[in-house]
C-alpha positions as CSV (number, residue, x, y, z in Angstrom):
1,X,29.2,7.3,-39.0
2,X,30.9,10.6,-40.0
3,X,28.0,12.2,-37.4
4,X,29.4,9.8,-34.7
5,X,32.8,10.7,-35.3
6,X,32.2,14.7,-35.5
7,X,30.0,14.0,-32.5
8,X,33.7,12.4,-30.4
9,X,35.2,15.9,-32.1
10,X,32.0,17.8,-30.2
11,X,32.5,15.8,-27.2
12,X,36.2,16.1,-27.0
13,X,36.3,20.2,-27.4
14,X,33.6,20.2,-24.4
15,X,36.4,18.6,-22.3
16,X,39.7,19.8,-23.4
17,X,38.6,22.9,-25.9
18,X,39.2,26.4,-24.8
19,X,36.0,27.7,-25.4
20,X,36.1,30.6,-22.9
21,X,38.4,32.1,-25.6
22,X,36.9,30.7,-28.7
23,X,37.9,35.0,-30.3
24,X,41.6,33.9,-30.3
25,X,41.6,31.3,-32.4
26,X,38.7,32.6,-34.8
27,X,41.2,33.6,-37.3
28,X,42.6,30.0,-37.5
29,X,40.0,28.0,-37.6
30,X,38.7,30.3,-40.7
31,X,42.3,29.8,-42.4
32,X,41.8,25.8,-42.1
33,X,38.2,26.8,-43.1
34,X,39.7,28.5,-46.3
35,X,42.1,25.7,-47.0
36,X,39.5,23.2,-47.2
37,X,37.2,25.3,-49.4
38,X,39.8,25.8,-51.7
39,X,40.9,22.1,-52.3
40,X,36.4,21.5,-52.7
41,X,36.6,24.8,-55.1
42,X,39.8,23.4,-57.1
43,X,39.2,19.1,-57.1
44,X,35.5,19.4,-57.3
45,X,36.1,17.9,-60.5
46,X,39.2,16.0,-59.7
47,X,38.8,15.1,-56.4
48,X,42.0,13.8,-54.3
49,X,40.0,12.0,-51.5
50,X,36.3,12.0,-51.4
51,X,33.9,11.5,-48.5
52,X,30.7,9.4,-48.4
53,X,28.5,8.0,-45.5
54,X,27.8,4.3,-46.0
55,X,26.9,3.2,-42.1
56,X,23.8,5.1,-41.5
57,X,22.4,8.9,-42.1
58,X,23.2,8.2,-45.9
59,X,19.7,10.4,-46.7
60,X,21.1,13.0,-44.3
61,X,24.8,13.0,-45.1
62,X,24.3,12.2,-49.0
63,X,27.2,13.5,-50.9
64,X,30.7,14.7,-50.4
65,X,30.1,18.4,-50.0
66,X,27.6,18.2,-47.5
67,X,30.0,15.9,-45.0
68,X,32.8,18.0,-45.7
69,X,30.8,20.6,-44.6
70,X,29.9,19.2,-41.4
71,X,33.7,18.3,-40.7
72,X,34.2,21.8,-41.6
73,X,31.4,23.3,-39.1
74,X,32.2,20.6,-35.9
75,X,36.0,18.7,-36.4
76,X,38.2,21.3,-37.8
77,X,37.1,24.2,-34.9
78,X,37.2,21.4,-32.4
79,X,40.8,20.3,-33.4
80,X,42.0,24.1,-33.4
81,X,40.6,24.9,-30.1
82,X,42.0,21.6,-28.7
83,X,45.2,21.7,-30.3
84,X,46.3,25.5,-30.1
85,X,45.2,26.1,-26.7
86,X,47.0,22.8,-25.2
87,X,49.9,23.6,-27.5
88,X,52.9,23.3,-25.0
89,X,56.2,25.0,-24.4
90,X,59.5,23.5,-25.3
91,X,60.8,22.0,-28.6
92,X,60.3,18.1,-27.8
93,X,57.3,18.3,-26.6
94,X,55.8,20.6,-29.3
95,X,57.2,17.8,-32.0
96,X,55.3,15.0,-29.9
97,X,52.2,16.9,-29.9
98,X,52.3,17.6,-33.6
99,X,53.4,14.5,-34.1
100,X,50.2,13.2,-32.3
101,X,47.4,15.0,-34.3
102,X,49.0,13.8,-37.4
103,X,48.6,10.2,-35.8
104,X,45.2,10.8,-34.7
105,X,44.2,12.5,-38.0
106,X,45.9,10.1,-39.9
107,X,44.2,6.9,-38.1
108,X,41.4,8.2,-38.6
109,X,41.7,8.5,-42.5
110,X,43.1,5.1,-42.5
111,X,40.1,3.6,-40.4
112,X,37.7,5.3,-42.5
113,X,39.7,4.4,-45.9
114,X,40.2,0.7,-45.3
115,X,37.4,-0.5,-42.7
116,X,34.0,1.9,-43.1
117,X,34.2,3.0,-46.2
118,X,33.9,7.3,-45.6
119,X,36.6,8.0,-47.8
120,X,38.0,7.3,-50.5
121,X,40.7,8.1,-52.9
122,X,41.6,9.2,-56.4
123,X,43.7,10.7,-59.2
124,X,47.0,9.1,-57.0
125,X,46.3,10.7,-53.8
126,X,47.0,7.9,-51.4
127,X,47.5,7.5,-47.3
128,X,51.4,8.2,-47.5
129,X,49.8,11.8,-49.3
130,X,47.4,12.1,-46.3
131,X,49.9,12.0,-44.0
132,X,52.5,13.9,-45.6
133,X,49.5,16.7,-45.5
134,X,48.9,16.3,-41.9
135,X,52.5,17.3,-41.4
136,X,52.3,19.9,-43.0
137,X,48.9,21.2,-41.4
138,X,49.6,21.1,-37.8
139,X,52.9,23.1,-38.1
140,X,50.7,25.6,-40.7
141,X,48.1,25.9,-38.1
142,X,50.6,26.8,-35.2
143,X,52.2,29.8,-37.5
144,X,49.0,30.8,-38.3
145,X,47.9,31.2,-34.9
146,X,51.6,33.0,-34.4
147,X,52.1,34.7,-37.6
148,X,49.3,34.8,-40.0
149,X,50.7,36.5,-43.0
150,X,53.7,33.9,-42.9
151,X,51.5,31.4,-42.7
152,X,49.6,32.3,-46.0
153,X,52.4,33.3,-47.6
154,X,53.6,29.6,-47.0
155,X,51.0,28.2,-48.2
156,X,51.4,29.6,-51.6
157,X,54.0,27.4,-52.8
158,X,52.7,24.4,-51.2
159,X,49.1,24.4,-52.9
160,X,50.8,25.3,-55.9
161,X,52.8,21.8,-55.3
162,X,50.1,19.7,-54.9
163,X,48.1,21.2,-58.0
164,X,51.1,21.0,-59.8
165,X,52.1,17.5,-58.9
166,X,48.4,15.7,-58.8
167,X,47.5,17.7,-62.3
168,X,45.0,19.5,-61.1
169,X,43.0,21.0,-64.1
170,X,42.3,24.5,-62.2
171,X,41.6,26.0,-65.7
């Protein structure tokens, strides 16, 4: 199933991506790139969510770290060249749009939490986490793309949160 639902990601970035300048949003999709190596680096051991394939290409997609890498390889540089490049002008509308991916993003966690069985979560991480994280993503992404120094400097505090707050043994 996840190679269905990377392949709507594939599908989606050949309509609405703007792969003609794939160079300016490079950086970004390695900083979301980054972030999720780091939460795989820092929970392999203590895992907050954890993927598995339980539909079909379970020999093919057979632990976490390989479907996390294939999210990392087709969804995230989908989303980024989909949602920067459509990113529109004016206050509202940015809000709605940002407000959208976290839906979508979120929906799709919850589908794949309570009906197929892709994720699943531990050590207290629950959906209301996932979604809390999704708004706070989106907006990261967007100053990334703007400002990336501000954007990593940001992040500082907030992934000391969440190791902080879930007790993440980093040491």
């Amino acid at each position: 199933m996840h190679l269905i639902l990377n392949g709507i990601f594939l599908g989606a970035t050949l309509i609405w991506g703007d792969w003609r300048n794939w160079k300016e949003y490079h950086s970004t999709i390695l900083f979301f790139w980054f972030g999720d190596l780091l939460y795989n680096i820092l929970c392999h051991d203590y895992m907050m969510w954890e993927y598995k394939e339980s539909i079909f290409a379970e020999n093919l997609l057979s632990n976490h770290t390989i479907i996390s890498l294939l999210i990392m390889f087709v969804a995230y540089p989908s989303t980024v060249l989909i949602y920067l490049s459509k990113f529109p002008k004016g206050i509202y509308k940015r809000i709605i749009w940002i407000l959208f991916w976290v839906s979508l993003y979120s929906l799709i966690e919850y589908i794949n939490l309570h009906y197929l069985n892709l994720v699943f979560h531990h050590n207290g991480w629950t959906i209301g986490w996932s979604v809390l994280f999704n708004l706070i993503l989106f907006p990261m992404l967007w100053l990334h793309y703007k400002k990336p120094i501000n954007a990593l400097l940001t992040s500082i505090p907030i992934i000391l949160f969440f190791v902080i707050y879930f007790h993440v043994p980093i040491l």
